[in-house]
C-alpha positions, 0 to 999 in steps of 0.5 A: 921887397916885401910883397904879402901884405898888397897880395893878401889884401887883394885875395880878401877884397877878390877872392882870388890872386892878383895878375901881379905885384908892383911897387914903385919907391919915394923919393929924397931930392938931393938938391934942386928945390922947386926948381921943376917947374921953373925948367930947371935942374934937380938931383933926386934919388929913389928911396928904398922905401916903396909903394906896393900895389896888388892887381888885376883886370877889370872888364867892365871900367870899375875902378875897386880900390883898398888898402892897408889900414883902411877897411872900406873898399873905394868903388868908382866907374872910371868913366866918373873920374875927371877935375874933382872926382874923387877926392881925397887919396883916391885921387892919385889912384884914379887919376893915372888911368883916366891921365892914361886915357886922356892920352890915348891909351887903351886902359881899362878897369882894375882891382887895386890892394896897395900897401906902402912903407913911404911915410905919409906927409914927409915929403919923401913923395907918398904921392908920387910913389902910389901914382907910379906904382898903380901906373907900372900895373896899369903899364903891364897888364894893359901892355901899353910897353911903358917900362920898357925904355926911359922914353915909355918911362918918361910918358908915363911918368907925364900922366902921372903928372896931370894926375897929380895936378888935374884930379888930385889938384896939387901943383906940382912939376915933374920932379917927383914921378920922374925919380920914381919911375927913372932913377937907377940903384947906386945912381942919382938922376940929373933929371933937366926939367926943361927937356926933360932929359935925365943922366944918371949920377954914381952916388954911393956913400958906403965907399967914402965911409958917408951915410945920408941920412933922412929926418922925418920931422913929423910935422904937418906937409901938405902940397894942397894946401895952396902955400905951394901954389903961391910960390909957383904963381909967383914964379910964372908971374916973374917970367911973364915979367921977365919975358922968358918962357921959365926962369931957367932962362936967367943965369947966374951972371943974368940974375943981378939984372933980372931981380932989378926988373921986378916989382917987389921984394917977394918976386925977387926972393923967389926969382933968386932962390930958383936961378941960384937953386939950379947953379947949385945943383950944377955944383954938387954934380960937378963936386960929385965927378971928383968925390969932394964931398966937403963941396957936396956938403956946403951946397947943401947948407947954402940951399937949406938957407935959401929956401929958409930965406928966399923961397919960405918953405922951411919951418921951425922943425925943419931948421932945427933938424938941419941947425942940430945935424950941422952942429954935430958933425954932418958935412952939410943938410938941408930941407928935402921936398916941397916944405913946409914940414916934412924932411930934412937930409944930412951928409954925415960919416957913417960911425956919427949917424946913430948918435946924429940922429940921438942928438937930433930927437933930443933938440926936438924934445927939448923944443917939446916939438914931436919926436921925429924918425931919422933913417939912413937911405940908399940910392934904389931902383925905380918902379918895376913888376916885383911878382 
């Protein structure tokens, strides 16, 4: 982990070196689409790419905030953060130590340079990444002892949470910080959104001559935008109609009587993605366990297809990339992360990943959509000090 750019920013805006580096990665999810919220199941692995982030005390609650690419030093009393304020990217900075706060922690002001080799708005959570890394600094510098176990990591992984949903108001569940701040290297994190257990999963390609590789579509993904709120609202209205705390509470043999209970068409498209989403999810592990990853591969196709149709989050660049990667020889893809735009994954032999990703930026051409940026990935550890 390349830690100089973080450490240089911070010297310039200080004058003086950090307490210490930090870093915290993106995530791919696997399988298990909007399925956090609903106290699912979902299978996510920590990228290689990681968020830096540069820092040291402050003792008078100031909150001094810059990164790369952005001149501006971000100054704020810590006391000011709440619902609101900041906005913008800020947001997700802030709101960690004031999450912190609010559950009784004793967290004082920072200094904060961060760089970041997550791409921005691929659904690879950016977001997520910047939460966890600011929460690791926080963690060590203020010996909260929270990286220590996954029970601390579990807690801070919460307050990154409310961060994201109370200050940066984005909906989301918990699926994103979870992966970051608890996934294992060589490993997938069976993470159970209903109590919040998480088992690790081997997942390493390199032996089975398979690549996963990730397309960044480059087009437009926000999860403020309020299309993620809407399919979450729909969700928590058909448990309340269903009279079930979560729609985990449905099960496959359950859903053909669920869906007859609800009122319209949308709340039974959603309810039917959710319940099938968290059985495929069950699926892939088990395909996993005995290295059948032509299973793997079909599980994949058939969420993309759900959430293309039930669930309507895809887009046309995110079906495209999927439809071209399944055309030239990948074992299964589909869409990763909340929608929308964003990225796709596919299972591919590992001697087809170069020309896939060709063929793929040919489609995009030929469509004259924007050129997207396909990467292999690996499963990779989670947040930790890198100096």
């Amino acid at each position: 982990m390349d830690t100089t750019g973080a450490t240089e920013r911070y010297l310039q805006m200080t004058g003086r070196s950090p307490e210490g580096v930090w870093s915290a990665p993106g995530r791919v999810n696997l399988i298990g689409e909007h399925t956090d919220y609903n106290g699912g199941l979902a299978l996510p692995i920590a990228l290689p790419q990681r968020t830096v982030v540069a820092a040291g005390r402050r003792d008078d609650g100031m909150l001094r905030v810059t990164s790369a690419g952005f001149r501006r030093v971000v100054k704020l009393a810590l006391d000011d953060v709440g619902p609101g304020t900041p906005t913008g990217w800020t947001s997700y900075v802030a709101g960690v130590p004031w999450a912190l706060r609010q559950a009784g922690y004793d967290v004082g002001g920072m200094d904060l340079a961060i760089t970041s080799q997550v791409p921005l708005g691929a659904g690879l959570s950016s977001s997520a990444a910047l939460e966890c890394a600011v929460g690791a600094a926080l963690a060590d510098l203020y010996g909260l002892g929270l990286l220590d176990d996954d029970a601390g990591r579990t807690t801070l992984a919460a307050a990154c949470v409310r961060a994201e949903n109370e200050i940066a108001g984005a909906s989301t569940g918990g699926l994103d910080q979870a992966a970051s701040l608890r996934c294992r290297a060589g490993h997938a994190l069976l993470l159970d959104c209903r109590d919040g257990s998480a088992t690790p999963v081997p997942f390493d390609l390199t032996e089975q001559g398979l690549t996963l590789l990730v397309t960044d579509t480059r087009a437009p993904h926000s999860l403020v935008d309020g299309q993620y709120a809407a399919r979450r609202r729909v969700c928590e209205e058909a448990a309340v109609i269903l009279g079930v705390p979560t729609l985990r509470e449905i099960s496959l043999p359950d859903l053909d009587g669920a869906l007859s209970r609800l009122p319209d068409d949308e709340h039974r498209r959603r309810v039917r993605h959710v319940v099938t989403e968290t059985a495929r999810v069950e699926e892939v592990v088990a395909a996993l366990e005995l290295d059948d990853w032509v299973r793997v591969g079909k599980a994949f196709v058939l969420s993309h297809a759900s959430l293309r149709d039930d669930f309507e989050v895809t887009s046309a660049e995110l079906d495209l990339a999927v439809d071209t990667a399944l055309a030239h020889g990948a074992l299964g893809a589909r869409m990763t992360g909340g929608g929308f735009g964003g990225s796709t994954i596919a299972l591919v032999p590992a001697e087809r990943a170069d020309d896939l990703a060709s063929e793929i930026e040919r489609a995009f051409a030929d469509a004259r959509m924007r050129a997207p940026v396909s990467f292999p990935v690996t499963a990779s550890g989670p947040a930790a000090r890198d100096a």
